[in-house]
N, C-alpha and C positions, 0 to 999 in steps of 0.2 A: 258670448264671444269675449274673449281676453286680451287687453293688449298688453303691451310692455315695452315699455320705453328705454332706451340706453343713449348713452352720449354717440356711438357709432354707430348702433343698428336700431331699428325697432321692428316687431316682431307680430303678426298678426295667427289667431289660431282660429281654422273656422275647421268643422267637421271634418276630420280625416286629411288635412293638409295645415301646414307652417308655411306662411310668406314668409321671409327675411326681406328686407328693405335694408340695404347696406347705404350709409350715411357719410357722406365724405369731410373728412376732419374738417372743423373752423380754420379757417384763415384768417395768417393775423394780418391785419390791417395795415397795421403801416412797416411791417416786414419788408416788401417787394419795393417801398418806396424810400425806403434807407438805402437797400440795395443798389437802383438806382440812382440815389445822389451821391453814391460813393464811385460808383462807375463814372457817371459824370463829372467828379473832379479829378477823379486821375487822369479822366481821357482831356479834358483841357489842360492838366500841368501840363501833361508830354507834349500838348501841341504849342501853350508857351514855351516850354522848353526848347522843342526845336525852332521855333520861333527866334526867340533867343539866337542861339546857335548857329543861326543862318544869320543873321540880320548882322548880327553882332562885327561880324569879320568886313561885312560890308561899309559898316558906320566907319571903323578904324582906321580900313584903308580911304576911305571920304576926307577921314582927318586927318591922316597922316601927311596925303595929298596937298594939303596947305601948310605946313610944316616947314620949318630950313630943317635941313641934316642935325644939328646941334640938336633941336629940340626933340626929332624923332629919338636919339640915340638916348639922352639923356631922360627923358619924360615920354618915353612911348606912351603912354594912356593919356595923357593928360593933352588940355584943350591947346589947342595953337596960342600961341601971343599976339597975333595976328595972320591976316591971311596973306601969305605968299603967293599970289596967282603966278609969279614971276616961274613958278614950279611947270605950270599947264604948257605957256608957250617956248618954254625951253624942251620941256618933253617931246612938241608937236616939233619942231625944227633942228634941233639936235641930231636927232635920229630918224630924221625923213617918214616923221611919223603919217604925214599926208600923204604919201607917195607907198603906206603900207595899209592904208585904210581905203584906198583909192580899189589898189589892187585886190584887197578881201572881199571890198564890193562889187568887183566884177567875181569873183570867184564864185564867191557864195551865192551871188544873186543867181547867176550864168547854171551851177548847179543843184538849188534849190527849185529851180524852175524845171529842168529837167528830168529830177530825180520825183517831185510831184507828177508831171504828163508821163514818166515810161510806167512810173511807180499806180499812179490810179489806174492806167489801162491793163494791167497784168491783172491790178487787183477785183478788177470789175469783170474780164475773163473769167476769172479765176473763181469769181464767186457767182455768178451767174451763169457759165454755161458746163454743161458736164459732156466730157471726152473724154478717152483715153488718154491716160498719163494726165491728167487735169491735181489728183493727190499727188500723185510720184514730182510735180515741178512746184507744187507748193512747198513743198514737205522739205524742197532742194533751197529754196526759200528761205524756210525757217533756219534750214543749218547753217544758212551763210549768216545768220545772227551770234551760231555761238563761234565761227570761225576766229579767229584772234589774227588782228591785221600786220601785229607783229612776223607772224609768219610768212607772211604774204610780201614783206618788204623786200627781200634780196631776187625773187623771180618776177614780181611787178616793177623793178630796178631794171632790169635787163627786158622785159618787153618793151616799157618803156623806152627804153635807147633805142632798142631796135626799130620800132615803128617811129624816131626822130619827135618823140612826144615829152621829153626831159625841157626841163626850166620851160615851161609854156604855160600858159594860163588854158589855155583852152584843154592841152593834158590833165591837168589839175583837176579841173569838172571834171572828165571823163572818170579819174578816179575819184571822184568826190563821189557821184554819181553812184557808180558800183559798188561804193563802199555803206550807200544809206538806203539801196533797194531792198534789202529784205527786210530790215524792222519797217521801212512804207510800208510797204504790198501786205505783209502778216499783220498790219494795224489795219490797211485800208481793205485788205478782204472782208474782215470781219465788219466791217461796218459796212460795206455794200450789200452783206445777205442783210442787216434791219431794214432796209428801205425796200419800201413796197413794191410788189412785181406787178402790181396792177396799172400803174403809172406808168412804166417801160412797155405794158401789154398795149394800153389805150395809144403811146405813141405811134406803136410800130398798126396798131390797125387805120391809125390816121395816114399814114403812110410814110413815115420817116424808118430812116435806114438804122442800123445797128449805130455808125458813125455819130448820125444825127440827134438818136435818140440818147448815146453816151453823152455829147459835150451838150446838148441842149435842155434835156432833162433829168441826166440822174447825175452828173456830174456836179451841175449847181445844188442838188438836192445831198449832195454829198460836203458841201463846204463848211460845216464843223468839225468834220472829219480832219479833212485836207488842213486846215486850218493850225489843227492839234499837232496832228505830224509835222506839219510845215514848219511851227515853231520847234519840237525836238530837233530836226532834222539841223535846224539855223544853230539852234545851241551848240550839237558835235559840229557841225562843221566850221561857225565862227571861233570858236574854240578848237580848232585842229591846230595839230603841231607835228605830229610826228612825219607825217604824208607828206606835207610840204618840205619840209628837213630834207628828208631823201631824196627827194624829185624835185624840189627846186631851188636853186642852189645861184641863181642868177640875182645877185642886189638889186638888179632893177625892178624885180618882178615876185621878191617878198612876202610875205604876206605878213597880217600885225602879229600873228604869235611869235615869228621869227623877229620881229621888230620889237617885241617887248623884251628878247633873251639879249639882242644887239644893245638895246639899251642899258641893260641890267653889265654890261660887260665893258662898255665903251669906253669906261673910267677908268679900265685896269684894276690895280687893285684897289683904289681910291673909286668905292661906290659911292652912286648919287641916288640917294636913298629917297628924297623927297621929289625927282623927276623919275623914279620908278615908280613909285607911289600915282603920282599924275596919272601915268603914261595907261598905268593899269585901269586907274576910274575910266579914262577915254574908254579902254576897250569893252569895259561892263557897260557903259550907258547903255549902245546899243541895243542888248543884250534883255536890261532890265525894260529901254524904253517898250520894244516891240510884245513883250508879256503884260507889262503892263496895259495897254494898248488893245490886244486878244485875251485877257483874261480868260473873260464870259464863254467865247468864242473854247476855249481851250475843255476848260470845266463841259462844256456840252458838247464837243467831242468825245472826251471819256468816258462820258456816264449814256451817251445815245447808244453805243452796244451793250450796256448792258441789260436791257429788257429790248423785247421786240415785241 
């Protein structure tokens, strides 16, 4: 018998037949793990970078925030000479900044609450029982995400009036409401099909009702979920401007985005650069405290739909 050795193959001859033994090229060694550490420092520049990027606007306005006017215009980057708190409570009382933070907080709280309760029961419907038209009312769902609410301003104008729901807080919700149920429901569907059907099964043979079994066990078993959303949902709506403009137009009943434009204006054309600067940090705390706060909560929202 004969063998024969090659770098790729080697070769065996026995009476009347050829083996081939096909040999897979050497691997080089530290190939894959160059590769690798090259991937891994780009992939952290870009996330210092944006890192950067974000953080960056938020320091400036921190600093600008304790500033006079003088120093802002003259030395935009540069450190304060001291701190002007004189900046915060002129911000807060000037412009009835407490009487627009009062009102946000009924708003947003009033339709965060409600946009989670309509928003999880459609989405736990919707993912747990199959009907007719069960696709065709999701799918109606999804489209009101790419709907643009600009459009939507001059005939929600006029229902409004009509149903006597203009400059009202409680109007506000309603369209707050309406305006944040389809990115819920198409976030919170998909996370109601991850959680187990056998939990909702054992409830319902224990004897609790569909009702019972939604707020008693899958609902709390759902609060990473709820959670994740709840904070999107707080951001666009603490953050609204456009909605309120339209529909609410009564000073007394403002809201802070509208309070931070009145601020920005109040001066004429002599602006007060470093009690806008304030006015603005006030309306990010919130903002940043309540993330800060759900992090964990947030990050295990996002990542629980993606394995089941």
């Amino acid at each position: 018998m004969k063998t024969t050795d090659t770098p790729s193959t080697g070769a065996v001859e026995g009476p009347g037949q050829t083996v081939t033994e096909v040999r897979p090229p050497a691997a080089d060694p530290g190939g894959g793990k160059r590769d690798g550490s090259v991937l891994n420092v780009f992939s952290h520049g870009m996330l210092v970078l944006w890192a950067i990027m974000v953080v960056a606007p938020l320091l400036w306005a921190l600093m600008s925030s304790f500033k006079d006017d003088n120093g802002i215009l003259s030395d935009p980057f540069g450190l304060p000479d001291k701190l002007h708190f004189e900046n915060w409570s002129r911000a807060w009382s000037s412009a009835n900044m407490s009487d627009y933070f009062g009102n946000t907080i009924v708003v947003v709280g009033g339709s965060l609450a409600g946009t989670l309760l309509f928003g999880s029961m459609a989405a736990y419907v919707l993912a747990r029982f199959e009907f007719p038209g069960n696709r065709f009312i999701y799918f109606l769902f999804i489209g009101g995400m790419s709907f643009p609410i600009i459009l939507a301003l001059v005939p929600l104008f006029y229902v409004m009036k009509n149903m006597a729901l203009l400059n009202t807080q409680h109007g506000l919700i309603l369209v707050y409401i309406a305006y944040s149920l389809p990115f819920t429901v198409f976030f919170l569907t998909s996370f109601f099909r991850t959680l187990p059907s056998s939990v909702a099964e054992a409830a319902m043979i224990d004897g609790a009702s569909h009702t019972r079994t939604f707020f008693q066990v899958m609902l709390p078993m759902a609060r990473p979920g709820l959670i994740s959303v709840g904070i999107f949902n707080f951001l666009g709506q603490w953050n609204q401007y456009m909605l309120p403009t339209v529909l609410n137009t009564d000073p007394e009943k403002k809201v802070l985005s509208q309070g931070l434009v009145e601020l920005a204006t109040s001066q004429g054309y002599k602006g007060d650069y470093s009690g806008l600067f304030a006015g603005l940090v006030m309306a990010m705390l919130p903002v940043l405290a309540a993330y800060i706060i759900f992090q964990r909560q947030v990050v295990a929202g996002l990542t629980a739909g993606a394995v089941k």
